[in-house]
N, CA, C and O of each residue as an XYZ file, in Angstrom:
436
protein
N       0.831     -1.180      0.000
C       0.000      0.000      0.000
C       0.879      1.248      0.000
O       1.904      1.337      0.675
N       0.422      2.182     -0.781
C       1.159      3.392     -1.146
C       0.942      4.588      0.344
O      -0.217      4.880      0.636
N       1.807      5.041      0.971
C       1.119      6.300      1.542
C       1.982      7.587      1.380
O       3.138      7.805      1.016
N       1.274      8.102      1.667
C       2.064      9.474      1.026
C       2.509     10.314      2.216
O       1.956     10.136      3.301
N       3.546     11.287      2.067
C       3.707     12.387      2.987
C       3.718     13.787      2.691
O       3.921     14.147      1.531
N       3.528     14.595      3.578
C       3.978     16.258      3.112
C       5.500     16.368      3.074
O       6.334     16.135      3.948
N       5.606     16.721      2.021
C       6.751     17.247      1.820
C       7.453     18.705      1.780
O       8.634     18.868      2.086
N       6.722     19.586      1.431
C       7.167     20.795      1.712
C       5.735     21.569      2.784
O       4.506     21.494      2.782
N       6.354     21.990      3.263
C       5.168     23.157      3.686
C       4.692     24.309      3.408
O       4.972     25.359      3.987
N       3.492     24.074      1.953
C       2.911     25.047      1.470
C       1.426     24.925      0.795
O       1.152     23.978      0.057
N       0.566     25.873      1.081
C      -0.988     25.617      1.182
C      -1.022     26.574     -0.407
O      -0.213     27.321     -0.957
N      -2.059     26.204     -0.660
C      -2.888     27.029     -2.302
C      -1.712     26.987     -3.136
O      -1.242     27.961     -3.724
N      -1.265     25.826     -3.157
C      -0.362     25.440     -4.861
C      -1.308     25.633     -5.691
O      -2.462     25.432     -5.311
N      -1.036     26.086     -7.075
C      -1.631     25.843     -8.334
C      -1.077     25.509     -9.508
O      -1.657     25.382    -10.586
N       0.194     25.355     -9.242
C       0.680     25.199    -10.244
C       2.428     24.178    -10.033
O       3.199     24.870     -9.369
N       2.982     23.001    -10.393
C       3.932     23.076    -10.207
C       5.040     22.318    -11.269
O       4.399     21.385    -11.753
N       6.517     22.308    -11.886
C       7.275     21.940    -12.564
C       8.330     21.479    -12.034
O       8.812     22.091    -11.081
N       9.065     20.063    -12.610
C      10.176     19.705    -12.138
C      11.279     20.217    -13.091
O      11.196     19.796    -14.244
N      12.131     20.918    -12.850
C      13.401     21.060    -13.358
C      14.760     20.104    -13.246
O      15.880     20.447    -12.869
N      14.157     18.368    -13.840
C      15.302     17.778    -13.071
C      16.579     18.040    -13.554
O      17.399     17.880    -12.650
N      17.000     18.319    -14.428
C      18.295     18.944    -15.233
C      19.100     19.722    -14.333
O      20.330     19.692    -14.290
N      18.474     20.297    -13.740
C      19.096     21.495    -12.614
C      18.455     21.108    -10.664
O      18.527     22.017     -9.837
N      18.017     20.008    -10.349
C      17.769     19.551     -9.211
C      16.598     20.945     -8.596
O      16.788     21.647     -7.603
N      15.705     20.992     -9.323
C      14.965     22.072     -9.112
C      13.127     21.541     -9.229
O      12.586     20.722     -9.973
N      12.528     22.501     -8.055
C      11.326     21.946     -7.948
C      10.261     23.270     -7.790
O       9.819     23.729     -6.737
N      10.000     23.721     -9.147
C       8.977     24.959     -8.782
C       7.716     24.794     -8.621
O       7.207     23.717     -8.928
N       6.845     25.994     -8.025
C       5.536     26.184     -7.943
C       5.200     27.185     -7.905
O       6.042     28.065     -8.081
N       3.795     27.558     -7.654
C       3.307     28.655     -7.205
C       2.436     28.391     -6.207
O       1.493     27.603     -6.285
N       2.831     29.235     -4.991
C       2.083     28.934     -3.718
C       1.442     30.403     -3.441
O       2.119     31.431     -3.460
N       0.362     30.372     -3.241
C      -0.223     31.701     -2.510
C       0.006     32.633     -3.435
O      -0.066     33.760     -2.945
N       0.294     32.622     -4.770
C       0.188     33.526     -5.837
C       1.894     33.904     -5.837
O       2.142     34.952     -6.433
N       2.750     33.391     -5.415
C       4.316     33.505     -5.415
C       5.044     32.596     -5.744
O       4.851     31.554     -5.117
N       6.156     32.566     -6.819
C       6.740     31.502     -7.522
C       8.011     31.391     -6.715
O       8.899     32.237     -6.618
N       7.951     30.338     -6.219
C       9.017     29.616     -5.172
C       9.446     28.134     -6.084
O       8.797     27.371     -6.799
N      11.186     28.206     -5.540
C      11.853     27.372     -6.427
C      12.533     26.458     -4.847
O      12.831     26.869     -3.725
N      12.560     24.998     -5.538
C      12.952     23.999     -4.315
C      13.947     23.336     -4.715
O      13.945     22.981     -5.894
N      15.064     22.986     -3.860
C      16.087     22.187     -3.946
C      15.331     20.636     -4.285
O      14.480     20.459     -3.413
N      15.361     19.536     -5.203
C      14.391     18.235     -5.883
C      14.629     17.665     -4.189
O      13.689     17.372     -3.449
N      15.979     17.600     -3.827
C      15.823     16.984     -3.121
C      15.305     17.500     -2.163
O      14.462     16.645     -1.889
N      15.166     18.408     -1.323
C      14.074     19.089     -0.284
C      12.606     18.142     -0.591
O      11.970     17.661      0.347
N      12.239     17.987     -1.867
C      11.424     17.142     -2.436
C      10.735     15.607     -2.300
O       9.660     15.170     -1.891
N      11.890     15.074     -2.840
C      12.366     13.859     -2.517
C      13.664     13.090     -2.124
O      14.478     12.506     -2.840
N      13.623     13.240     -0.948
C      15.399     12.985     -0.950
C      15.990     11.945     -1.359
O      15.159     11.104     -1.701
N      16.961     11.630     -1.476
C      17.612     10.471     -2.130
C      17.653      9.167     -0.682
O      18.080      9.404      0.448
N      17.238      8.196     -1.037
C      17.271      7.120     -0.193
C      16.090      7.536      0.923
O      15.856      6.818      1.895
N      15.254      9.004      0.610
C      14.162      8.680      1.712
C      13.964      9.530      2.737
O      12.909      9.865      3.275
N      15.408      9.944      3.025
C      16.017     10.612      4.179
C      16.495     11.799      4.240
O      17.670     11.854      3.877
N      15.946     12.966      4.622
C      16.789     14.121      4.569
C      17.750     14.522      5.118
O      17.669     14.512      6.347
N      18.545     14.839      4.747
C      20.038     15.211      5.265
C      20.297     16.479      5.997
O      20.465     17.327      5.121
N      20.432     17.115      7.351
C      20.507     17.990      8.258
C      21.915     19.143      7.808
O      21.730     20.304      8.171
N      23.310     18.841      7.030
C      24.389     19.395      6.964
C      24.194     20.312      5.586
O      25.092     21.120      5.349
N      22.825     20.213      4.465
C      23.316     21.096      3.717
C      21.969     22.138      3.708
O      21.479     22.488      2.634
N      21.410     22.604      5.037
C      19.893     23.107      4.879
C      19.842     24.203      3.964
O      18.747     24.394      3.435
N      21.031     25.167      3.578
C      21.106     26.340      2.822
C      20.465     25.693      1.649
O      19.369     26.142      1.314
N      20.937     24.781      1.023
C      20.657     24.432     -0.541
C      19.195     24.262     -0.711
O      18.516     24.688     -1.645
N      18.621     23.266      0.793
C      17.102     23.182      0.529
C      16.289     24.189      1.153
O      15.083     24.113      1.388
N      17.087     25.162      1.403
C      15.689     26.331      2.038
C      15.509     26.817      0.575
O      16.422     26.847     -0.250
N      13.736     27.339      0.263
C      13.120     27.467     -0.475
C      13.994     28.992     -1.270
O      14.700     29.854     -0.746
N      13.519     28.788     -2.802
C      13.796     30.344     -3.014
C      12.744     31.158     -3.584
O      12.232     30.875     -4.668
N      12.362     32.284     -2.808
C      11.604     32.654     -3.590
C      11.869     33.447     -5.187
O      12.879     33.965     -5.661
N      10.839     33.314     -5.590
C      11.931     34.054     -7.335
C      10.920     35.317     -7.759
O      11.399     36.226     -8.438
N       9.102     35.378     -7.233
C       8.575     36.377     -7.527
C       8.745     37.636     -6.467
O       9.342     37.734     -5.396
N       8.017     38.477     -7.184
C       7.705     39.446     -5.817
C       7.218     38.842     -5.172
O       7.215     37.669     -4.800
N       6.250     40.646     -4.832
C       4.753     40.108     -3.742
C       3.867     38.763     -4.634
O       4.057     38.166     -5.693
N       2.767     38.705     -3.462
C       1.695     37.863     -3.853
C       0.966     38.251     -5.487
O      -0.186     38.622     -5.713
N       2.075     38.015     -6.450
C       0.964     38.749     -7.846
C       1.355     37.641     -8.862
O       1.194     38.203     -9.945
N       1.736     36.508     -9.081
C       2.105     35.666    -10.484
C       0.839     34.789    -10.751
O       0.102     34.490     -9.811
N       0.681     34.535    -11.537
C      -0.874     34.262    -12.401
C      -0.479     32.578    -12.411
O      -0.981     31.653    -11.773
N       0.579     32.596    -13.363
C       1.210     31.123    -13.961
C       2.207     31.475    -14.414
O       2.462     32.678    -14.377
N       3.232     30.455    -15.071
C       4.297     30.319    -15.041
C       4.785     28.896    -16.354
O       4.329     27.765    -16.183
N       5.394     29.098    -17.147
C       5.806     27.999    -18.310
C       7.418     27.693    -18.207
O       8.060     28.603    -17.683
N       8.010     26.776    -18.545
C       9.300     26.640    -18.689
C       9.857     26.145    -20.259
O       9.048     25.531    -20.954
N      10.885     26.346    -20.670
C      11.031     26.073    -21.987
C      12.303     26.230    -22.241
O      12.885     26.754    -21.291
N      13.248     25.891    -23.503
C      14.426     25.654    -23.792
C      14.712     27.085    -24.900
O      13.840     27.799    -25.395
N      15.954     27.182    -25.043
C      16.378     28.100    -25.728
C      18.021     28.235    -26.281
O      18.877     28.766    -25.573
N      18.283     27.747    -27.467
C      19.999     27.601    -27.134
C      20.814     27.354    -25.911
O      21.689     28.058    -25.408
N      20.400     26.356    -25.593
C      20.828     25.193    -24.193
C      20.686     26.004    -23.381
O      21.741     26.144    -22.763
N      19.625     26.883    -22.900
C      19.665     27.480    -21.390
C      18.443     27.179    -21.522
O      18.027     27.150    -22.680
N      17.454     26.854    -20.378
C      16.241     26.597    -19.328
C      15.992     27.433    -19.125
O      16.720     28.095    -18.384
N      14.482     28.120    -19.776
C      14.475     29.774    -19.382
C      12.746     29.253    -18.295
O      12.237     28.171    -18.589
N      12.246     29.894    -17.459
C      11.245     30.054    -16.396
C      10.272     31.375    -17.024
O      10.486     32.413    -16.398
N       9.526     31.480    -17.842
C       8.694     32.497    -17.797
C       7.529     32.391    -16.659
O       6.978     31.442    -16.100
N       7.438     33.495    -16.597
C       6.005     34.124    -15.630
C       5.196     35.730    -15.444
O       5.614     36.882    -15.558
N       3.862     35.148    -15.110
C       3.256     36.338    -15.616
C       2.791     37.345    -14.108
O       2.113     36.767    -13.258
N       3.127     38.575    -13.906
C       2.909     39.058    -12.822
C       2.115     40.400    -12.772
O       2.630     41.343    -13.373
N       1.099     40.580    -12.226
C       0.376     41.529    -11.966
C       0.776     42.976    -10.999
O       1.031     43.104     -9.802
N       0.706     43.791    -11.944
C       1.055     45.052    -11.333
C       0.338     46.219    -11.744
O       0.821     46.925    -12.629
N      -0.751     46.508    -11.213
C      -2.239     47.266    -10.984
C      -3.126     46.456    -12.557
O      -3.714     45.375    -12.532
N      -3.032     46.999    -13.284
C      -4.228     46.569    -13.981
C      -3.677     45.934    -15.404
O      -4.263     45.483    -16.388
N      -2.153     46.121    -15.033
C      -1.674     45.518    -16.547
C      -0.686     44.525    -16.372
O      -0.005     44.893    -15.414
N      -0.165     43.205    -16.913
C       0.454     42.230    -17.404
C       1.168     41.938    -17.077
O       0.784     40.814    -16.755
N       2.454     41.996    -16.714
C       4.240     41.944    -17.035
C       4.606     40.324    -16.995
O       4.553     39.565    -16.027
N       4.999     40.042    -18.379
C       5.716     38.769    -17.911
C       7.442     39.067    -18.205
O       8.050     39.810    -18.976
N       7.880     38.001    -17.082
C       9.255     38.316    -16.721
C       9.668     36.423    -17.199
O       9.047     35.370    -17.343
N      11.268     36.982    -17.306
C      11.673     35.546    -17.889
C      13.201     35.222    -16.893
O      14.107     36.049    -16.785
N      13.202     33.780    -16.210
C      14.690     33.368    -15.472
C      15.184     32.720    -16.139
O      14.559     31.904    -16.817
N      16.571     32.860    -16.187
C      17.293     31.733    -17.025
C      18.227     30.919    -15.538
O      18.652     31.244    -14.429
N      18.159     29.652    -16.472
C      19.348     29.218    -15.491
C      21.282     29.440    -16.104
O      21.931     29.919    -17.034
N      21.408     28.905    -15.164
C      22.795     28.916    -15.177
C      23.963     27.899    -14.432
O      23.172     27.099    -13.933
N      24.863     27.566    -14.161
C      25.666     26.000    -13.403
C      25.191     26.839    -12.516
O      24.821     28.013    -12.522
N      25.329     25.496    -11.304
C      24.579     24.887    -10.130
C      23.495     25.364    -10.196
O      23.323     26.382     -9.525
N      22.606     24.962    -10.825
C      21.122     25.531    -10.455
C      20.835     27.000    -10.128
O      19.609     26.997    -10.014
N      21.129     27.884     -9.975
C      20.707     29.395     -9.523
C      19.739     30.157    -10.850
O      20.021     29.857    -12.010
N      19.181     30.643    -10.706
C      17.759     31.085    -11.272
C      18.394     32.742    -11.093
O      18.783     33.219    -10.027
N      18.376     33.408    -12.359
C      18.571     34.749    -12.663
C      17.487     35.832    -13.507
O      17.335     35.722    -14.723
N      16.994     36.548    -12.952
C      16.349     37.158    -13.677
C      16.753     38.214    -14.726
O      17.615     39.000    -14.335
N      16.268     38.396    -16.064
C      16.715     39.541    -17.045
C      15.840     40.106    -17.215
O      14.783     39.620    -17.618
N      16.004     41.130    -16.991
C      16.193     42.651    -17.228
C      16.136     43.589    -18.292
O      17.034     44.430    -18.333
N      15.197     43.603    -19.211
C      15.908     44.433    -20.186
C      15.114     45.726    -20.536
O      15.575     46.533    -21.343
């Protein structure tokens, strides 16, 4: 018999993507796009490991409470994160790229 556990602690997901390429586990919780170490996720063998907590504390990547949804997609070998964020009555979507070790950058232009 299968049972399941909580794994992260976060209420009103709507949305979420695995980035396994980059050990990465996004969502959107409470209208904010937060990025997870996979293994914070699922750890390897079961067990979470106490010596590297920096890597699995969560990151957040939006602002405030305003991202709608969120797509991921390829681009001349970089992993780019689009998302769409509300700021008074009009649109903005913003785009992360990755980069080695997993870190999530936003551009700017």
């Amino acid at each position: 018999m299968l049972t399941f556990d909580k794994a992260i602690p976060q209420s009103r997901v709507t949305q979420i993507a695995v980035l396994e390429e980059f050990s990465l586990f996004l969502l959107i919780a409470d209208k904010s796009l937060i990025a997870y170490h996979l293994d914070a996720v699922c750890p390897v063998g079961g067990q979470q490991s106490q010596n590297d907590s920096a890597r699995r504390a969560p990151q957040k990547l939006s602002g405030n409470r305003d991202v709608g949804f969120f797509a991921t997609g390829r681009m001349k070998d970089r992993t780019l994160v689009f998302y769409k964020k509300r700021e008074g009555v009009s649109s903005i979507f913003k785009v992360i790229y990755t980069r080695p070790l997993s870190c999530l950058y936003h551009y700017n232009h």
